[in-house]
N, C-alpha and C positions, 0 to 999 in steps of 0.2 A: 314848853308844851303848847304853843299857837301856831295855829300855820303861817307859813312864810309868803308870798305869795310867788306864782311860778311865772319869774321873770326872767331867769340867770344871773341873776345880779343879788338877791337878796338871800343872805346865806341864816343856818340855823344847823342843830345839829340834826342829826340824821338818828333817828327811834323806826323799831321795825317789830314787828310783833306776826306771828304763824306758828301752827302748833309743832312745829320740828325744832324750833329754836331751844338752846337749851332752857333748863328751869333755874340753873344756878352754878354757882362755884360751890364743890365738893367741899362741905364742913365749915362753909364760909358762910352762914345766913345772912350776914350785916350787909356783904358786898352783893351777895344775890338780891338783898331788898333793896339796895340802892341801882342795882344792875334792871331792874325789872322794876323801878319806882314808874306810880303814872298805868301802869298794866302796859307800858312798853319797853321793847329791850333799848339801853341808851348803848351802842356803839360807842360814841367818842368823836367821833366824826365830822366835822363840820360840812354841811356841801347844800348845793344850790340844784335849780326843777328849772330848766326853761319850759317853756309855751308847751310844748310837745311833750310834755311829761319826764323826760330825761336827766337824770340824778348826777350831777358830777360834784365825785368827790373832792373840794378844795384845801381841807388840811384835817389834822387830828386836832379836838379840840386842847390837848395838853400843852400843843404848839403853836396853839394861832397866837399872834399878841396879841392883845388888847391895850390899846395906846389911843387915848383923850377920848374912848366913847366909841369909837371905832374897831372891828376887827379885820387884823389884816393877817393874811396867808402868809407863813412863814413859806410854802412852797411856791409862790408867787414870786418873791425876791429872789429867791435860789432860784429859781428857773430866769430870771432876767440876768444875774450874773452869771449864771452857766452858762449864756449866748453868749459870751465876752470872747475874743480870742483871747489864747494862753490860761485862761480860768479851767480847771481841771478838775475841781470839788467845791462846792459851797457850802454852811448849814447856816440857818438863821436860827438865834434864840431872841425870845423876851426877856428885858431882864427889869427887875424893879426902879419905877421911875416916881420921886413923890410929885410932882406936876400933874404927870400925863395916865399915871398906874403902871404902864410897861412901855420902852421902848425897844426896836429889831436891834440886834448887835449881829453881826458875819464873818463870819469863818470861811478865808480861802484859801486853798490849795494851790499854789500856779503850778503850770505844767512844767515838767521838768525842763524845756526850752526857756519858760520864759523867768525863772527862781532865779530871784536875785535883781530883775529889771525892774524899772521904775513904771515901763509902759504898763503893765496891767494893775496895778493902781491908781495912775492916772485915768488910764480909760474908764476904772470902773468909775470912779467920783465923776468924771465926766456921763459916763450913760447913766447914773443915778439923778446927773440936775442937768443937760442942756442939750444931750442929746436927740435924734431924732427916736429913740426910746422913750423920750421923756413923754406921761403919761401910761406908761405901761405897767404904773403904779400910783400907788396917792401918795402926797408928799408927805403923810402919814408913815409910808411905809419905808421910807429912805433909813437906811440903818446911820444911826449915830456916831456906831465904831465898826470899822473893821479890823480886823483880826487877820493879818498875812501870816499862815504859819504851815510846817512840813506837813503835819496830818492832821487830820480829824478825826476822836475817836467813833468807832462803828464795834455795832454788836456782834453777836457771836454768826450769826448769819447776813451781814455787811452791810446794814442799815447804820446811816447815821444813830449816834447814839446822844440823843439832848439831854439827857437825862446826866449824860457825865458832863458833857459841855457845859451845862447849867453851874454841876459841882465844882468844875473845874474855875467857872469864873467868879463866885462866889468866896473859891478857897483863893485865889489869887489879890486879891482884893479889887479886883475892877472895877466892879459894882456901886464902887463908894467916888467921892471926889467931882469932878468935876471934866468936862471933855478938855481942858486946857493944862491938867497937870498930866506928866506923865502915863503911857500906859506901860503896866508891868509887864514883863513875861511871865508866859503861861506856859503850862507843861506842856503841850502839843507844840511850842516852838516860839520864835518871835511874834514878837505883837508890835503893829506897828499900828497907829493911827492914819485916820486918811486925810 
């Protein structure tokens, strides 16, 4: 609840308050007091103000990671693998790290041309540390595992769904071990490390 200041660069979550807003969730007073804590409404939202007052929204706060102190945009890394050629889907999750709090793990899709080639995992490890991309992230934000596999779950109106990705790598046991032992497969398909 401090302001952030309007750089573009320094993010915080996004709270809004006007009298058309609603007053709450129907029978739910715990989440309407949490929803409206502070006398503003908390969206969820994580986003930054540059100079000229302009609000852009940089991720949901359910999804940012938080990794050594830092938060990093889960739609930040998807949007720099979605540049990749033959990259067709991405989702980033956090996932529990005891060093760091959280580290990005990645879920990709290759496009049906390139399932199966070695080139778009090569490339992606390449534009994540040496390419002329590099910078187009903090080394914070470089995902520790990728995840190559057919789909990704999405909801009922075709939004990535992190919520089951979450479940999904939690139930597989990823989570646990070490980056040097095996990654299992996971229900959405092969899991391969990068």
């Amino acid at each position: 609840m401090n302001d952030v200041a309007h750089d573009g660069v320094s993010q915080g979550e996004v709270v809004v308050r006007s009298p058309w807003l609603t007053q709450g969730y129907l029978n739910e007073p715990e989440k309407s007091e949490e929803l409206w804590r502070g006398g503003w409404l908390h969206t969820g939202d994580v986003g930054v103000i540059d100079s000229e007052g302009y609000l852009k929204i940089v991720d949901r706060i359910k999804d940012v990671v938080k990794t050594g102190g830092e938060w990093v945009s889960s739609l930040d890394i998807e949007d720099l693998v979605l540049r990749m050629p033959g990259i067709a889907e991405a989702a980033v999750v956090g996932v529990p790290d005891e060093r760091w709090g959280e580290r990005p793990v990645c879920f990709v899709v290759c496009k049906a041309a390139a399932r199966g080639a070695a080139e778009p995992r090569t490339r992606f490890a390449s534009t994540c540390r040496n390419s002329p991309e590099r910078g187009a992230i903090s080394k914070f934000a470089v995902p520790d595992r990728v995840y190559f596999v057919d789909a990704i779950p999405k909801t009922s109106v075709g939004k990535l769904d992190k919520k089951v990705i979450r479940a999904r790598l939690a139930d597989t046991g990823a989570l646990t071990g070490t980056d040097h032992e095996p990654v299992p497969r996971t229900p959405a398909g092969d899991a391969l490390r990068r």
